[in-house]
C-alpha positions in Angstrom: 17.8 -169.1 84.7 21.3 -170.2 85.3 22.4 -169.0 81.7 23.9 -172.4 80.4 22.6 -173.3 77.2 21.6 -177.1 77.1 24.2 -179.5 74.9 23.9 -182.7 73.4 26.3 -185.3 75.2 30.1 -185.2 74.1 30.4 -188.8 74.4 31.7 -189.5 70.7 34.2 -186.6 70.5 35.5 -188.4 73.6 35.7 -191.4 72.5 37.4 -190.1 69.2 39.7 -188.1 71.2 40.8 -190.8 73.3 41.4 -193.5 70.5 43.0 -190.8 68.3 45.4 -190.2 71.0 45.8 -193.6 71.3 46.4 -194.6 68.0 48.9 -191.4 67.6 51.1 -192.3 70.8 51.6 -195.7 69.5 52.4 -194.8 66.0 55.3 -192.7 68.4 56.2 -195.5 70.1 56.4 -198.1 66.9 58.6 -195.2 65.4 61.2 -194.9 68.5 61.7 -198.5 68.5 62.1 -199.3 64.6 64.7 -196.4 65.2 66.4 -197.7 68.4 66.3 -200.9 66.5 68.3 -199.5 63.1 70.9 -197.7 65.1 71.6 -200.5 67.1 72.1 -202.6 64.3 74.0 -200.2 62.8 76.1 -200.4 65.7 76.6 -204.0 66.1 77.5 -203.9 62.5 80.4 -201.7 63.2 82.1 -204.7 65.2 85.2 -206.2 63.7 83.3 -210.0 64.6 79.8 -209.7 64.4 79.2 -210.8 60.8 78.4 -214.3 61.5 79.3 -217.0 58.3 78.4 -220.1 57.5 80.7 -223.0 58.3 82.4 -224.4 54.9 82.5 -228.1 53.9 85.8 -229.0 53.0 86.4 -229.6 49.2 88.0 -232.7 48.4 
């Protein structure tokens, strides 16, 4: 007797585990770059010419 007890296979909690962690990181990822993305439009807002307007038709 070796004194292991015989499991069932761990295959799902694996598989559970893995696309968890998967599915987390990339819920991280998604948030750093709709944050990057709002402070650097917050940023290019701050320049004095960075609105850009539409041309206007003379009136006659």
């Amino acid at each position: 007797m070796s004194g292991h007890a015989q499991h069932g296979s761990d295959k799902g909690a694996a598989f559970v585990g893995l696309i968890g962690g998967a599915v987390f990181i990339g819920a991280i990822l998604y948030g750093i770059v709709i944050w990057t993305n709002g402070l650097f439009a917050e940023h290019e807002a701050e320049k004095p010419g960075a609105a850009v307007t539409a041309p206007q038709l003379p009136t006659a």
